[in-house]
Backbone as CSV, one residue per row, in Angstrom:
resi,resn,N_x,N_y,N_z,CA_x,CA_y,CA_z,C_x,C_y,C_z
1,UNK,-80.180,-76.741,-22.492,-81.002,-77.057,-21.357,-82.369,-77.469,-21.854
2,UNK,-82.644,-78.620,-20.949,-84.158,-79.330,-21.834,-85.238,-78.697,-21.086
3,UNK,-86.391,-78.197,-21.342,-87.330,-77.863,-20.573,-88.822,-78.827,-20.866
4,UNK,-89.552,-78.827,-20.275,-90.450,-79.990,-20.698,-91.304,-79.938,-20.270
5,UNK,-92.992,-80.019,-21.055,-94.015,-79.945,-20.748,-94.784,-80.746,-19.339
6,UNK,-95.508,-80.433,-18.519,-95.751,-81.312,-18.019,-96.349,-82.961,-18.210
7,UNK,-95.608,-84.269,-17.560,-95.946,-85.246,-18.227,-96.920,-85.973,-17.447
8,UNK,-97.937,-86.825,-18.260,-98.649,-87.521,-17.683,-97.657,-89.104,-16.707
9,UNK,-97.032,-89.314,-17.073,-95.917,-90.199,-16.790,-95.911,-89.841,-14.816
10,UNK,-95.965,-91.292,-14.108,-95.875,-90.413,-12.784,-94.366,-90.369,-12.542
11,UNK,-93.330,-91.278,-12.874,-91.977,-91.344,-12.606,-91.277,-90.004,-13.151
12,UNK,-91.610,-89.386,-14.149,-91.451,-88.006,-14.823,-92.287,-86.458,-13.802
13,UNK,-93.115,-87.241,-13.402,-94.110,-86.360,-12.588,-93.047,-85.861,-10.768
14,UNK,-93.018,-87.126,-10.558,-91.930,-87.208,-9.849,-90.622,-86.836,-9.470
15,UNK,-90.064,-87.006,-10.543,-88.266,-86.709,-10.740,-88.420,-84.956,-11.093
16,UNK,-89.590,-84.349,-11.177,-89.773,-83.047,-11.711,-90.071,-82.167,-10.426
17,UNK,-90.151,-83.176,-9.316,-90.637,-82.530,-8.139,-88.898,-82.166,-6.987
18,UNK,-88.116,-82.920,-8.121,-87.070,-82.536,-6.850,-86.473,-81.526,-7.336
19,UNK,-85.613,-80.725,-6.432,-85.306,-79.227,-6.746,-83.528,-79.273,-6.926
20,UNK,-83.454,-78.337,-7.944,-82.087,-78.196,-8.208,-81.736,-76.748,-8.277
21,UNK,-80.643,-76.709,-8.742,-79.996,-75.093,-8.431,-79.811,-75.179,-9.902
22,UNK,-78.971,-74.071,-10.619,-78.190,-73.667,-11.939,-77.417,-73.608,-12.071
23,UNK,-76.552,-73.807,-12.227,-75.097,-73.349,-12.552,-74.238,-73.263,-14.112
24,UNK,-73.252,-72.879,-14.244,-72.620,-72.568,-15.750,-71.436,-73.673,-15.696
25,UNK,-70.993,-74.638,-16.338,-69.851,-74.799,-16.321,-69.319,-74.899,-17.138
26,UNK,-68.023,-74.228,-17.000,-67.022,-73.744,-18.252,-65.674,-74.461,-17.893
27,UNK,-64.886,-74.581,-19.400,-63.469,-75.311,-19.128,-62.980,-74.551,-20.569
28,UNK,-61.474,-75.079,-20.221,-60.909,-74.335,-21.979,-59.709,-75.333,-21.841
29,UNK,-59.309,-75.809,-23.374,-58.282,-76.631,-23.470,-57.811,-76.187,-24.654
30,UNK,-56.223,-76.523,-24.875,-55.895,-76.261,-26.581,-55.968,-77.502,-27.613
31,UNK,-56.504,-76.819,-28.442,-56.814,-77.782,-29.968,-56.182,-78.989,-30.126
32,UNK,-55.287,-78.795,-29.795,-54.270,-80.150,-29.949,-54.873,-81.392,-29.397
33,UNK,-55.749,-80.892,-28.374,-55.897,-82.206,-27.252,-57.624,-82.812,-27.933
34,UNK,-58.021,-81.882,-28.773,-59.443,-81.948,-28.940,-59.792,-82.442,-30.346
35,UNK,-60.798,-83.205,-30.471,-61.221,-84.407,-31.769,-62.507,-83.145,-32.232
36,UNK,-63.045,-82.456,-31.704,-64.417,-81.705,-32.081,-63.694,-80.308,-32.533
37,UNK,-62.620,-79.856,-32.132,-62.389,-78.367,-32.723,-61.149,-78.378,-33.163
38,UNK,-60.586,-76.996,-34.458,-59.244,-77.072,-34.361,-59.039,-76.420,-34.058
39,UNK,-58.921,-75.484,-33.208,-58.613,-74.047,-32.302,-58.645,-74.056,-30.805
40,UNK,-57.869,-73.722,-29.928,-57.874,-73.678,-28.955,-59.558,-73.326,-28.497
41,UNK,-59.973,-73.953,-27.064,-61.521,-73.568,-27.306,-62.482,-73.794,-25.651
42,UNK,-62.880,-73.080,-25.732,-63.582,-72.673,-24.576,-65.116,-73.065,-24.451
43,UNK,-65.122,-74.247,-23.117,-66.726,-74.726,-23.478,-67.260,-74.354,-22.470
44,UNK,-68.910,-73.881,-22.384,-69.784,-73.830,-21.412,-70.708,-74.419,-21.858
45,UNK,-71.723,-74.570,-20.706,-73.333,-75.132,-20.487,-73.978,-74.883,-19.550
46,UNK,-75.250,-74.684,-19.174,-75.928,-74.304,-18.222,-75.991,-76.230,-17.642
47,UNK,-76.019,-76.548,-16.253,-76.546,-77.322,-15.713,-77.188,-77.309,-14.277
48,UNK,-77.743,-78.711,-14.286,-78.353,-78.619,-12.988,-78.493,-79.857,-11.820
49,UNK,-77.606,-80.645,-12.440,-77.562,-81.929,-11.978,-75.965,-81.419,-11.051
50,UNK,-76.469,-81.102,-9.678,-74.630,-80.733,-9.138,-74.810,-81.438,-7.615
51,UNK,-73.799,-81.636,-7.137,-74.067,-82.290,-5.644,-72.575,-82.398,-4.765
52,UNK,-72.681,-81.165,-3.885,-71.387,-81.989,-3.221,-71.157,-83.468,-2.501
53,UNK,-70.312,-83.915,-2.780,-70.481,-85.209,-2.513,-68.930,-85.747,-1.480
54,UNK,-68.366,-84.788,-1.021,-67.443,-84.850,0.172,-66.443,-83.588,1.071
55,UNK,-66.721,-83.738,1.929,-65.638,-82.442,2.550,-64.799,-82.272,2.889
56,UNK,-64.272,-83.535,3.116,-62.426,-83.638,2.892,-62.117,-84.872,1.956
57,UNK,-61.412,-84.952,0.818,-61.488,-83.274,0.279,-62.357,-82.553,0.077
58,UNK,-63.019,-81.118,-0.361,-64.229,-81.175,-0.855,-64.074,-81.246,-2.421
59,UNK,-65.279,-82.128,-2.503,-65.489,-82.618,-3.772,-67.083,-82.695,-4.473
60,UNK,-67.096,-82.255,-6.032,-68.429,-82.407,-6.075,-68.850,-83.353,-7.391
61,UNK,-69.872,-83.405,-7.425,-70.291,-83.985,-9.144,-71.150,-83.657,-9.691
62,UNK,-70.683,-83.835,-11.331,-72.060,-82.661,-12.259,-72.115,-84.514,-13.356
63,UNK,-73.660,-83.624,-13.399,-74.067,-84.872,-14.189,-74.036,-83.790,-16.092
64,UNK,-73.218,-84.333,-16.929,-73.179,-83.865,-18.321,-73.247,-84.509,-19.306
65,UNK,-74.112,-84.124,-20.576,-74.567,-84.609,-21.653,-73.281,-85.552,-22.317
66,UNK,-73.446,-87.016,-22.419,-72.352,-87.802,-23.241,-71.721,-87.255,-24.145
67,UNK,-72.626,-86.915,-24.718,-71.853,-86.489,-26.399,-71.773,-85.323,-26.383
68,UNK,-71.834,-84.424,-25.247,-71.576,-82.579,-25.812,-69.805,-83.040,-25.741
69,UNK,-69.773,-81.149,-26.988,-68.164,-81.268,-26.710,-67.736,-80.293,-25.147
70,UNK,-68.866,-80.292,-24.269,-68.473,-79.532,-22.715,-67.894,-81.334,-21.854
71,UNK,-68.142,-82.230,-22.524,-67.841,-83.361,-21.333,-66.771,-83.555,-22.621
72,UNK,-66.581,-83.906,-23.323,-64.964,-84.115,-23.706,-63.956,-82.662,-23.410
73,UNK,-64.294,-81.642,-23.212,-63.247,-80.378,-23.381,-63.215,-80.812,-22.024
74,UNK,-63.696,-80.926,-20.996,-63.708,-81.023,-19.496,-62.585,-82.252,-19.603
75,UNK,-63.051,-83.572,-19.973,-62.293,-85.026,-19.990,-60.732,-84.969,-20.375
76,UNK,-60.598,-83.737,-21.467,-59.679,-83.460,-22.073,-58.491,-82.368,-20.850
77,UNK,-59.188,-81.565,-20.609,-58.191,-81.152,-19.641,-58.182,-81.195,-18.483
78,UNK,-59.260,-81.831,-17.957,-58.865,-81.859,-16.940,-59.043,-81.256,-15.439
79,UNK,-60.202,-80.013,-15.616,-60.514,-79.022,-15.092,-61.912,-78.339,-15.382
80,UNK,-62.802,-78.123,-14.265,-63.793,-76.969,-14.819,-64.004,-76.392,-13.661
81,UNK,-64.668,-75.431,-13.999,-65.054,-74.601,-13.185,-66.853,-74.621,-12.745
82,UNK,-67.164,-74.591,-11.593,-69.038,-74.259,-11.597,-69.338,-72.985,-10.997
83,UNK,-69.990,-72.332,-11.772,-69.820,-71.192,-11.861,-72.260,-70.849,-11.143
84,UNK,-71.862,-70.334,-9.980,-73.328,-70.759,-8.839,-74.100,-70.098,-9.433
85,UNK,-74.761,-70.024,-10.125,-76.322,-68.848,-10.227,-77.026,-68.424,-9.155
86,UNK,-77.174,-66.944,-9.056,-78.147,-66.438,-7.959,-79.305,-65.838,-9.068
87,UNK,-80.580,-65.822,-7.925,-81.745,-65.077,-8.401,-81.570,-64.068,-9.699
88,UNK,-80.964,-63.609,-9.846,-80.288,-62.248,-10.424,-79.999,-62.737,-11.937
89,UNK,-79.287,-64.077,-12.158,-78.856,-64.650,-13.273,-79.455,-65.251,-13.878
90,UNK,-81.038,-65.710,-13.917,-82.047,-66.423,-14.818,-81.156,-66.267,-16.177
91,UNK,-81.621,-64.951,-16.839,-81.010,-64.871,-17.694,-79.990,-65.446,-18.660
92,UNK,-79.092,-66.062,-17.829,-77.934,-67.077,-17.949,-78.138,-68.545,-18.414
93,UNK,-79.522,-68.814,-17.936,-79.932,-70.338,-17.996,-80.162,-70.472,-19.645
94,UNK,-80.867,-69.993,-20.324,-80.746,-69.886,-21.388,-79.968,-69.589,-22.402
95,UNK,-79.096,-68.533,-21.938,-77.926,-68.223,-22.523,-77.035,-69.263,-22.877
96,UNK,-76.575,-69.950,-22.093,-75.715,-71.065,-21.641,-76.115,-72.191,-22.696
97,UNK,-77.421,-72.458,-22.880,-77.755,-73.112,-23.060,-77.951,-73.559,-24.790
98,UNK,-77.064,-72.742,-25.381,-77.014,-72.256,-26.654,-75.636,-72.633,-26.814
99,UNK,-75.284,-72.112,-28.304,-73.951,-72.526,-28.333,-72.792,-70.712,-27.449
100,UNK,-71.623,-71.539,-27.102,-70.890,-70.720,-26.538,-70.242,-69.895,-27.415
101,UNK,-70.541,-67.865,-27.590,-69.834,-67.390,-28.012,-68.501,-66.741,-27.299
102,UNK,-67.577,-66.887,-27.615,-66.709,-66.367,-26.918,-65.736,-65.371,-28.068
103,UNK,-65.451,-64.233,-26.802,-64.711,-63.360,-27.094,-63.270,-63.127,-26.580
104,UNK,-62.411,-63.441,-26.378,-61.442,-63.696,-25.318,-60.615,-62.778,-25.504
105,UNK,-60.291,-61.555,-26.482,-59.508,-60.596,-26.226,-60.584,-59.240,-25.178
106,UNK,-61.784,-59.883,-24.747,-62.683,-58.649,-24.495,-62.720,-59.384,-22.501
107,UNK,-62.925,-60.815,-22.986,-62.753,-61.893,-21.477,-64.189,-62.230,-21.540
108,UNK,-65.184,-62.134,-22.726,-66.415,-62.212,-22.458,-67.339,-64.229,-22.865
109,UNK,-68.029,-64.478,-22.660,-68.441,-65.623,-22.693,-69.883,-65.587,-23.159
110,UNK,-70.796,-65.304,-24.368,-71.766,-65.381,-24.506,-72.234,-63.594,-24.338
111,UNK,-71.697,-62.930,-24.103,-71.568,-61.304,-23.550,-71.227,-61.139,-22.359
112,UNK,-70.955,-62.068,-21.209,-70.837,-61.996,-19.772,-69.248,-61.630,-19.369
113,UNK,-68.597,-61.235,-18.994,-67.548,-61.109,-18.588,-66.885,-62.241,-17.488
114,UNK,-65.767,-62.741,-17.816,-65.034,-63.899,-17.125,-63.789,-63.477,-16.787
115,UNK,-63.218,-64.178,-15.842,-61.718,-63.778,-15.362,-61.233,-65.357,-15.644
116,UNK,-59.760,-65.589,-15.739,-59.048,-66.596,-15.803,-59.328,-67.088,-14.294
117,UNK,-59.324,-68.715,-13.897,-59.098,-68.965,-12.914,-57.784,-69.789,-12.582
118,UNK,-57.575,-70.291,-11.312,-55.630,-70.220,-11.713,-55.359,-71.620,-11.960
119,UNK,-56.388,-72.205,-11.859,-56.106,-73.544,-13.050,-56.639,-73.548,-14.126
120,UNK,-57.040,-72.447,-14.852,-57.322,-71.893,-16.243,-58.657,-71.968,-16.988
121,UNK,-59.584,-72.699,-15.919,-61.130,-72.540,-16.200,-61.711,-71.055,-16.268
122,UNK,-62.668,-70.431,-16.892,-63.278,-69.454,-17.301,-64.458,-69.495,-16.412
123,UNK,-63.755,-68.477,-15.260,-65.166,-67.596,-14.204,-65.559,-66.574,-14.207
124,UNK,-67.147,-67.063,-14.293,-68.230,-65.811,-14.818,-68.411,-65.257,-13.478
125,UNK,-67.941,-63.376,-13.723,-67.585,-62.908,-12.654,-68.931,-62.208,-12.053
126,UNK,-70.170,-62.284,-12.987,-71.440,-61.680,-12.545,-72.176,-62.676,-11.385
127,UNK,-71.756,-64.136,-11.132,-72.399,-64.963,-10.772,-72.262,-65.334,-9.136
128,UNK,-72.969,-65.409,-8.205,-72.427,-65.886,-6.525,-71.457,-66.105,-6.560
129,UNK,-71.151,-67.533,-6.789,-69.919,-67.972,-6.665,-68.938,-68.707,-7.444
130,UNK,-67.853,-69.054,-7.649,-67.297,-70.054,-8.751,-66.390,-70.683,-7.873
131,UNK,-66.729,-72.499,-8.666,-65.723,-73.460,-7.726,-64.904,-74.117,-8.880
132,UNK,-63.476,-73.463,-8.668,-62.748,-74.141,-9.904,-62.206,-75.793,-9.304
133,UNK,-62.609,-76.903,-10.224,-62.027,-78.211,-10.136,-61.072,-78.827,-10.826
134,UNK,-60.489,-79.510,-10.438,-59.798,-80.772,-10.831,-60.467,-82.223,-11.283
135,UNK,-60.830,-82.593,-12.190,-61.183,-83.492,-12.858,-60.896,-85.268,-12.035
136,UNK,-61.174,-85.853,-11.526,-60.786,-86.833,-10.529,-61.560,-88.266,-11.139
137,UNK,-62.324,-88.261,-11.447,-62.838,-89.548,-12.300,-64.377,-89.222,-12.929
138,UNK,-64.265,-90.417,-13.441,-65.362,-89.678,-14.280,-66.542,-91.316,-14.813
139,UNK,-67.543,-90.963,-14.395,-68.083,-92.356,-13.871,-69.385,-92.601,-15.351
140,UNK,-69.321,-93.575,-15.794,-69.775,-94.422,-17.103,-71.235,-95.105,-16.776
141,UNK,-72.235,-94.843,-17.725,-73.580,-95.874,-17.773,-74.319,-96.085,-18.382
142,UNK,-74.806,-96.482,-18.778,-75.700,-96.726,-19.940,-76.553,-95.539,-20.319
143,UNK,-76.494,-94.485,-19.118,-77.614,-92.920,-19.707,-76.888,-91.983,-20.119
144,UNK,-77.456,-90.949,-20.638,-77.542,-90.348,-21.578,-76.377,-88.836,-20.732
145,UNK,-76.348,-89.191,-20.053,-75.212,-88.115,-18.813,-74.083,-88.873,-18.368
146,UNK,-72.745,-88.600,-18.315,-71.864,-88.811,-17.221,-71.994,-88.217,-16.259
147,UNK,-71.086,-88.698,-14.853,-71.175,-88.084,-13.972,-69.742,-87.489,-13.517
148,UNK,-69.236,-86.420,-13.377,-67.545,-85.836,-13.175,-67.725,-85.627,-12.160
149,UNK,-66.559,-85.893,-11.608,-66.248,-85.805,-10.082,-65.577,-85.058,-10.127
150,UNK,-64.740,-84.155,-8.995,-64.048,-83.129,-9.132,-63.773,-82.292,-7.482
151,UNK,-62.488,-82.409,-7.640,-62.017,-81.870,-5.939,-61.807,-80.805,-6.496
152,UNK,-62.847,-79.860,-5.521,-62.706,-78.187,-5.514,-61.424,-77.776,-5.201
153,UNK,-60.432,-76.865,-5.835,-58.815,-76.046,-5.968,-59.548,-74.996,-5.466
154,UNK,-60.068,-74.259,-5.714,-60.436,-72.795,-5.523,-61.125,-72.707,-5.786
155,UNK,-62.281,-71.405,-4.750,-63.668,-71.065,-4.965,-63.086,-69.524,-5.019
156,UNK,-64.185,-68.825,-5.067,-64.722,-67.451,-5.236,-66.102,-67.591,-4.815
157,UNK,-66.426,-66.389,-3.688,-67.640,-65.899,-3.455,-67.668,-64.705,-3.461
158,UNK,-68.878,-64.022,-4.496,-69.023,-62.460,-4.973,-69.745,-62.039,-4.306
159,UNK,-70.921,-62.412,-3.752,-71.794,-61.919,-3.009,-72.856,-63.050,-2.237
160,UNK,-73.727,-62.547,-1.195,-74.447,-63.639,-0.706,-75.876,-63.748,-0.423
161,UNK,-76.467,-63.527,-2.129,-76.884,-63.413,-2.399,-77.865,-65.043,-2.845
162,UNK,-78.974,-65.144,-2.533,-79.538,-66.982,-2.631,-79.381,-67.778,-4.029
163,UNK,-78.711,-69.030,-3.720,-78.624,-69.528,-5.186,-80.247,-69.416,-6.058
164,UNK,-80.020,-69.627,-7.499,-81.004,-69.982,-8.075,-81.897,-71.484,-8.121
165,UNK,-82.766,-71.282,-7.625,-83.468,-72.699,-7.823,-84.293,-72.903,-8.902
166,UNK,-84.472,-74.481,-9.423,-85.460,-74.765,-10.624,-86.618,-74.000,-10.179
167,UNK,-87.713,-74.871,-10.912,-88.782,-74.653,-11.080,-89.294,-73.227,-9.793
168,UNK,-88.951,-73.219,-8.933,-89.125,-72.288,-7.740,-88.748,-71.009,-8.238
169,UNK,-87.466,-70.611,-8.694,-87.390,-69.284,-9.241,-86.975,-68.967,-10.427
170,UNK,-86.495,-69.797,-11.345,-85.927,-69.524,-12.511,-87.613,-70.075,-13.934
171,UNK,-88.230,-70.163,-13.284,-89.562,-71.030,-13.865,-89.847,-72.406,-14.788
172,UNK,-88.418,-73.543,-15.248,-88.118,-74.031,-16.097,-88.221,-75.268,-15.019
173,UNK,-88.552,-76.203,-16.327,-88.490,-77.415,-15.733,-87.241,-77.918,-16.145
174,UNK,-86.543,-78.928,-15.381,-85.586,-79.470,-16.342,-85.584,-80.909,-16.415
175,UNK,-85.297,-81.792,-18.093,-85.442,-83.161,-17.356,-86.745,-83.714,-17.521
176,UNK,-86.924,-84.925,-17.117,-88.090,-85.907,-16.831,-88.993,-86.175,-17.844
């Protein structure tokens, strides 16, 4: 996760003023399918670029780094999960934002505890809510992010409790 000084730039000044939420998203695929690992392998990242973008079906999109191996493990199978940050989970933003340790005979992700979801994405069970997806297209451009689309299979809501917002409660800028 990029955080960034304030810029003299007004288009940066700008794009820093609109508000986003947090979220985790995690996927897992086996080795076979993957050019970056040889082991079956489990990716997360903190993001913040998310937007539902239809309600029948419902469907949403995350904007993710080109070259991480979280947008090929995602491309690769097919599935992720967004996993909602509330107030409670700052903590997470950073975490995430590192490389992913995983423990999987313990179910843990970085130290957090996850449950299987039943299309096999990894949901962090400390977090509001988790929306496991289906991978549906996946849109190309000259910047430095794709954008994944993805019709929500199954959610989970843990509690209702207010998502996390940028700069408003988690204190980080992101971007610009």
């Amino acid at each position: 996760m990029a955080t960034t000084a304030q810029s003299s730039d007004p288009i940066s000044q700008a794009l820093q003023k609109i508000t986003y939420g947090y979220y985790i998203l995690t996927t897992r695929k086996d080795a076979s399918q993957l050019t970056t690992r040889s082991e079956d392998y489990i990716a997360a990242g903190t993001v913040c670029w998310v937007s539902q973008v239809s309600f029948e079906p419902h469907m949403v999109m995350v904007a993710v780094e080109k070259t991480s191996d979280l947008n090929e493990t995602i491309q690769k199978s097919r599935i992720f999960a967004l996993n909602v940050l509330g107030r409670k989970n700052k903590d997470l933003i950073q975490t995430f934002s590192q490389k992913t340790k995983v423990e999987e005979a313990e179910h843990e992700l970085n130290d957090y505890a996850y449950e299987d979801g039943k299309a096999g994405s990894p949901l962090l069970t400390d977090t509001v809510a988790s929306l496991e997806c289906r991978l549906v297209e996946v849109i190309h451009s000259q910047a430095d992010h794709v954008l994944l689309l993805g019709e929500v299979i199954e959610a989970v809501v843990r509690d209702a409790s207010e998502p996390l917002l940028s700069d408003i409660d988690a204190g980080y800028k992101y971007g610009g």
